[in-house]
Residue frames relative to the residue before (quaternion, step in Angstrom):
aa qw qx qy qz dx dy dz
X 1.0000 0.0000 0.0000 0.0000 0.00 0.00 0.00
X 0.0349 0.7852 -0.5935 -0.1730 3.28 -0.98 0.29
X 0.8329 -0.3993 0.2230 0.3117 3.01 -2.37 0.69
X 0.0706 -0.7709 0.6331 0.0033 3.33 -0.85 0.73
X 0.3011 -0.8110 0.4038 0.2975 3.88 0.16 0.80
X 0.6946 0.3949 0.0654 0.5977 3.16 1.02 -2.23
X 0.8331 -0.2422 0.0961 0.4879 3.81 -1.15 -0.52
X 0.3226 -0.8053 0.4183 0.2692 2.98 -1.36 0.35
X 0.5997 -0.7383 0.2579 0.1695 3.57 -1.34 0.93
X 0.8226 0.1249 -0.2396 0.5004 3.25 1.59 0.43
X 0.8642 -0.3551 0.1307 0.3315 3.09 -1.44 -0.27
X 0.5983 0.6732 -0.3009 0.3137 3.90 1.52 -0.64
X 0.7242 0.3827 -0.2440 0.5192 3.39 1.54 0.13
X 0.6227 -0.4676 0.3429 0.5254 3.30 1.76 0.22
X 0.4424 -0.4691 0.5654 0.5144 3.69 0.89 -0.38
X 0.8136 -0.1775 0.3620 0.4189 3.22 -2.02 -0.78
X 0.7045 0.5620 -0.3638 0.2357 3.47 0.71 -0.35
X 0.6648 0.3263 -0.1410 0.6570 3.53 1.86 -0.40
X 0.3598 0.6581 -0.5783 0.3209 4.09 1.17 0.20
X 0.0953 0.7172 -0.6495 -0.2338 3.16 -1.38 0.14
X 0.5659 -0.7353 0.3464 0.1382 3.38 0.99 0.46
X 0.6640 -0.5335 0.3138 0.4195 3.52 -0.75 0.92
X 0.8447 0.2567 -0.1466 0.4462 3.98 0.58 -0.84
X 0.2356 0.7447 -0.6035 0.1605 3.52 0.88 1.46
X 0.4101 -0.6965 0.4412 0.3900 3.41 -1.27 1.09
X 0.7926 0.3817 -0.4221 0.2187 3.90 -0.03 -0.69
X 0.4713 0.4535 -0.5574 0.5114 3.68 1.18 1.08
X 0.7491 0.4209 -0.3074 0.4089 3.71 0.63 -0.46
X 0.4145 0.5649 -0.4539 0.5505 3.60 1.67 0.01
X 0.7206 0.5750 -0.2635 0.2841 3.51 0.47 -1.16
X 0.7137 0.4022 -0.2311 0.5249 3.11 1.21 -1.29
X 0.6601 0.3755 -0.5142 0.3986 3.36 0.61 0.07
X 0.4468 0.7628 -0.3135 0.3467 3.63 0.55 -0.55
X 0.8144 0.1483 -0.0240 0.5605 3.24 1.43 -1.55
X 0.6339 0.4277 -0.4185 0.4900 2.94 1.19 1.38
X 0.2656 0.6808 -0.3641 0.5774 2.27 1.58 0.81
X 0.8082 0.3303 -0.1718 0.4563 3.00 0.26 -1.80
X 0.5215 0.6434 -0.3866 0.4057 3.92 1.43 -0.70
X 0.8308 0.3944 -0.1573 0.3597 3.39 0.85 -0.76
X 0.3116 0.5746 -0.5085 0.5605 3.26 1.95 0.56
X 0.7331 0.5215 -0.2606 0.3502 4.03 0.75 -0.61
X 0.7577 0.1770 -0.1986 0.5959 3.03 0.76 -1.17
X 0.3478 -0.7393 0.4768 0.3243 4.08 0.97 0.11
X 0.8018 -0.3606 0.2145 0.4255 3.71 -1.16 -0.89
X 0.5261 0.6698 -0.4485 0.2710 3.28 1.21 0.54
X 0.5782 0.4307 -0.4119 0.5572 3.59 1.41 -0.30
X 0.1843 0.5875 -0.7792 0.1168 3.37 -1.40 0.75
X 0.3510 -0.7095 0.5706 -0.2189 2.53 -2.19 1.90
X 0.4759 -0.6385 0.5083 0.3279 3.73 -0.09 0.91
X 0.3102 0.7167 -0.5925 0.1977 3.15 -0.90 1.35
X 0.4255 -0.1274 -0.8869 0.1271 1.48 -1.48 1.95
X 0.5092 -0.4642 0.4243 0.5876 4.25 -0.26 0.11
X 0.8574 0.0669 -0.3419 0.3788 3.57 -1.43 1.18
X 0.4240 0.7614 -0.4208 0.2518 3.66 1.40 0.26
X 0.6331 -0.4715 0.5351 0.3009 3.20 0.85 -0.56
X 0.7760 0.4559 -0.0672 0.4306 3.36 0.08 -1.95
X 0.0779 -0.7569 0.6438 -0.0816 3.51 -1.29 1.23
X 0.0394 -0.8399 0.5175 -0.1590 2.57 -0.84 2.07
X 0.5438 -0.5120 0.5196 0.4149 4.11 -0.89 0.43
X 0.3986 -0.6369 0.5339 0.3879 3.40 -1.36 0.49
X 0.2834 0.7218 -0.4779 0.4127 3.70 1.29 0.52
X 0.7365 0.3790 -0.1124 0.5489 3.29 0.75 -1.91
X 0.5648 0.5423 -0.3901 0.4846 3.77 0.66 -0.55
X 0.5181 0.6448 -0.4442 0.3443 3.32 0.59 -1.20
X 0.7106 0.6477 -0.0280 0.2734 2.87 0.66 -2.65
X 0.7292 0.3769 -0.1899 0.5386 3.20 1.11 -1.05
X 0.6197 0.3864 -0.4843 0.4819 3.88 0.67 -0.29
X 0.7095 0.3186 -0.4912 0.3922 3.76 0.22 -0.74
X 0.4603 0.5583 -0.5637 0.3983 4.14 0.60 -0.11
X 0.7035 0.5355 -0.2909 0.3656 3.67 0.73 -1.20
X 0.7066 0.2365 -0.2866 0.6022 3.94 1.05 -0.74
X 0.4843 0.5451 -0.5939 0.3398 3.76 0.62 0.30
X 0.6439 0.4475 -0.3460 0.5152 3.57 0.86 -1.75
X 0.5539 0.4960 -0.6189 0.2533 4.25 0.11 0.41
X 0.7650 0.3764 -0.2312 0.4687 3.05 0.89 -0.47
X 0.4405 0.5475 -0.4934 0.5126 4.21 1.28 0.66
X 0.2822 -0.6956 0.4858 0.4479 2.70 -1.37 0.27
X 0.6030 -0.6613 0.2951 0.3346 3.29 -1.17 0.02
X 0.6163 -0.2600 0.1805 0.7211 4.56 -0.36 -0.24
X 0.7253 0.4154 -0.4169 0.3570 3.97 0.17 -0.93
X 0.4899 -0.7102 0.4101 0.2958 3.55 1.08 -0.43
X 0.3054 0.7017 -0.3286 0.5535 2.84 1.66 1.11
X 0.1377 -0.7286 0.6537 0.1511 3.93 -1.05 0.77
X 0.7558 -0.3858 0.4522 0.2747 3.52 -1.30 0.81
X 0.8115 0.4944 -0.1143 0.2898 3.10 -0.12 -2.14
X 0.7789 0.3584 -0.2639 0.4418 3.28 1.35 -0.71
X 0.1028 -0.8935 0.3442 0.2693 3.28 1.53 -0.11
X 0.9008 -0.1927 0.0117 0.3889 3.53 -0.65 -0.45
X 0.1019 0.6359 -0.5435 0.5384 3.61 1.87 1.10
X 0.0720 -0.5806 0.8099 -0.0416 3.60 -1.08 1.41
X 0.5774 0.2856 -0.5931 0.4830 3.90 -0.41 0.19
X 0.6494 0.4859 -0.3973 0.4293 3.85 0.21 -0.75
X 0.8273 0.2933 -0.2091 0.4312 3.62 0.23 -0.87
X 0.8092 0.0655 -0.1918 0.5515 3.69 1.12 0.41
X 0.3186 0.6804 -0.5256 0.3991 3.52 0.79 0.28
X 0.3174 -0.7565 0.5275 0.2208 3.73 -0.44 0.72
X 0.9051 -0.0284 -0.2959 0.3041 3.48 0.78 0.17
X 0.4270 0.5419 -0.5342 0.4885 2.54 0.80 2.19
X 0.5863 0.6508 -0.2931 0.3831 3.67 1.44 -0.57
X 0.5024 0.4376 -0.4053 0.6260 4.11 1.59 0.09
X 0.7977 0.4338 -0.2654 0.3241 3.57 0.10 -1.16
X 0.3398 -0.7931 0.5030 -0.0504 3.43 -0.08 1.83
X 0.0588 0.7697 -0.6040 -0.1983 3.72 -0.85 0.52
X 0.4492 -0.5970 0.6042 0.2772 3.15 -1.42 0.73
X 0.1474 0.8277 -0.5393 -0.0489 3.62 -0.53 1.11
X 0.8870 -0.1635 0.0949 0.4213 3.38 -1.45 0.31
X 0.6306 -0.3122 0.3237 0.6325 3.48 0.61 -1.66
X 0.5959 -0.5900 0.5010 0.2143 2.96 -1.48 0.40
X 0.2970 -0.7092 0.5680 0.2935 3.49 -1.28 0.31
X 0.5901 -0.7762 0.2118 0.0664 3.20 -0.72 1.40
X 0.3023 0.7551 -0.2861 0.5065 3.33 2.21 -0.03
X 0.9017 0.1460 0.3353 0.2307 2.78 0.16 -2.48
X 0.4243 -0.8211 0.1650 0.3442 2.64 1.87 -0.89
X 0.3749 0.7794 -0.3516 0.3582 3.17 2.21 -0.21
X 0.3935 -0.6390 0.6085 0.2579 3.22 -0.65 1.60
X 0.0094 0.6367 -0.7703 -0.0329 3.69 -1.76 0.91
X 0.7560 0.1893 -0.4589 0.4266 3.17 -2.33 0.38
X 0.8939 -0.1605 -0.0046 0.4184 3.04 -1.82 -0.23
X 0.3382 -0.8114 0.4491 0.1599 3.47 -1.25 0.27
X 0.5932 0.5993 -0.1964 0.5005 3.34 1.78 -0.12
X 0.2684 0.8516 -0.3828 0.2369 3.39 1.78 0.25
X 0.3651 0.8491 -0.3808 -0.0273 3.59 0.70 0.14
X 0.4504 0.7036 -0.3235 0.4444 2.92 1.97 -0.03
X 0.6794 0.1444 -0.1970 0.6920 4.23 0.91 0.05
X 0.7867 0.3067 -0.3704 0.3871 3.71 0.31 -0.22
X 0.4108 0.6199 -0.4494 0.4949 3.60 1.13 0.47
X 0.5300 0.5322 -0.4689 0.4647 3.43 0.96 -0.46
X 0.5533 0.4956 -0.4839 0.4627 3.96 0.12 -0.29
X 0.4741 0.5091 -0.5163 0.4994 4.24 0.74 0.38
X 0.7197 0.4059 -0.3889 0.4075 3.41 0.73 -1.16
X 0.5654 0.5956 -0.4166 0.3899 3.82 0.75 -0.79
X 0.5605 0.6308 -0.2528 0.4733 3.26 0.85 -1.13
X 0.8140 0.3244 -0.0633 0.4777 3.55 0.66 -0.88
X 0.4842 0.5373 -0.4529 0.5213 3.04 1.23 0.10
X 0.7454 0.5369 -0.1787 0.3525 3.04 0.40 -1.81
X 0.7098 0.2533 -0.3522 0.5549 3.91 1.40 -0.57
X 0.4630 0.5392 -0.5901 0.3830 3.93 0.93 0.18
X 0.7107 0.5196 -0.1580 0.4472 3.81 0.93 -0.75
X 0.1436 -0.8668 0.3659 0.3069 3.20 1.68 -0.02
X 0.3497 0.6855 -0.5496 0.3252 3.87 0.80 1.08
X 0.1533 -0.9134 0.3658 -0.0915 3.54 0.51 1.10
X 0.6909 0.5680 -0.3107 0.3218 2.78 0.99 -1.87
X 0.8217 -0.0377 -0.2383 0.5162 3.09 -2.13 1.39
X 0.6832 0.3074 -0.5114 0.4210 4.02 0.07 0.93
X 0.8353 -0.3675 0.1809 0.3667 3.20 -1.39 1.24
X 0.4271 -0.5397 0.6881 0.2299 3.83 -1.53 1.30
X 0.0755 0.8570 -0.5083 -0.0380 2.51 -1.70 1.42
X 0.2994 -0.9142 0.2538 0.1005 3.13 -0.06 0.98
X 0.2660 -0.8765 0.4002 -0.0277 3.74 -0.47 0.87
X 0.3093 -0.7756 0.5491 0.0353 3.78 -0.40 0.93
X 0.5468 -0.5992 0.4703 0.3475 3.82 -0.98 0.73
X 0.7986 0.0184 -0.1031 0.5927 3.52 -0.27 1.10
X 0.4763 0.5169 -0.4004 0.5878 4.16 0.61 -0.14
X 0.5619 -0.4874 0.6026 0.2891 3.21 -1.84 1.14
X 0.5558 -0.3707 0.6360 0.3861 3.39 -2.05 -0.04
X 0.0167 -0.6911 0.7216 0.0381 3.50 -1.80 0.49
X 0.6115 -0.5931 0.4854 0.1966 2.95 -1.10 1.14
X 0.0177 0.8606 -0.4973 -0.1081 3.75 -0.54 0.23
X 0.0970 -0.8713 0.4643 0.1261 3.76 0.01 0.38
């Protein structure tokens, strides 16, 4: 088989109608979760090259950290002021009243991040709020979404 980032081109997954594609969130919620939990066990002595040929050793704490930065920044925008998720959809990415209103879609294509299949997925891709909150309950922010807080008022994410 080969890689397919974004949709898929035949018939062994159903077509497009059963892909979920290299960048589904409730397998990538999971794995972070339990590396999380892996690294309450083995603590900061295991570290793992990450990304593979980087060089760089990281806890599966810090690994965690870095995959949920990676499906947070799908939905930031980016220096051009562009968001991932909407990929090449200009009314989406600057249309004023379409460029706030984020969909939570099926999965993600794995290149780029353009969210594909359904777009109303908010039931497993809403879970990127909790990442989001981890990451500022842990104050490990960097390069994930400013957030901003009010005397007595939750934090909100700002983008």
């Amino acid at each position: 088989m080969k890689y397919l980032p974004g949709e898929s081109d035949g018939g062994l997954f159903g077509g497009n109608s059963n892909w979920r594609g290299p960048v589904w969130m409730p397998v990538n919620y999971l794995l972070i979760e339990n590396l999380r939990r892996f690294h309450q066990f083995y603590g900061d002595k295991l570290k793992i090259e990450c990304p593979t040929g980087s060089g760089t050793m990281l806890t599966l704490d810090e690994i965690a950290d870095e995959l949920s930065r990676r499906l947070i920044n799908i939905f930031r925008r980016d220096a051009d002021g562009r968001r991932p998720v909407f990929g090449q959809y200009g009314k989406f990415q600057s249309d004023p009243n379409f460029k706030d209103h984020i969909l939570f879609h099926e999965y993600f294509h794995g290149d780029n991040g353009r969210g594909c299949g359904a777009s109303h997925q908010t039931g497993w891709t809403g879970l990127v709020a909790n990442l989001i909150n981890q990451l500022v309950a842990e104050q490990r922010v960097a390069h994930a979404p400013l957030v901003r807080a009010e005397q007595g008022k939750p934090a909100t994410v700002s983008h």
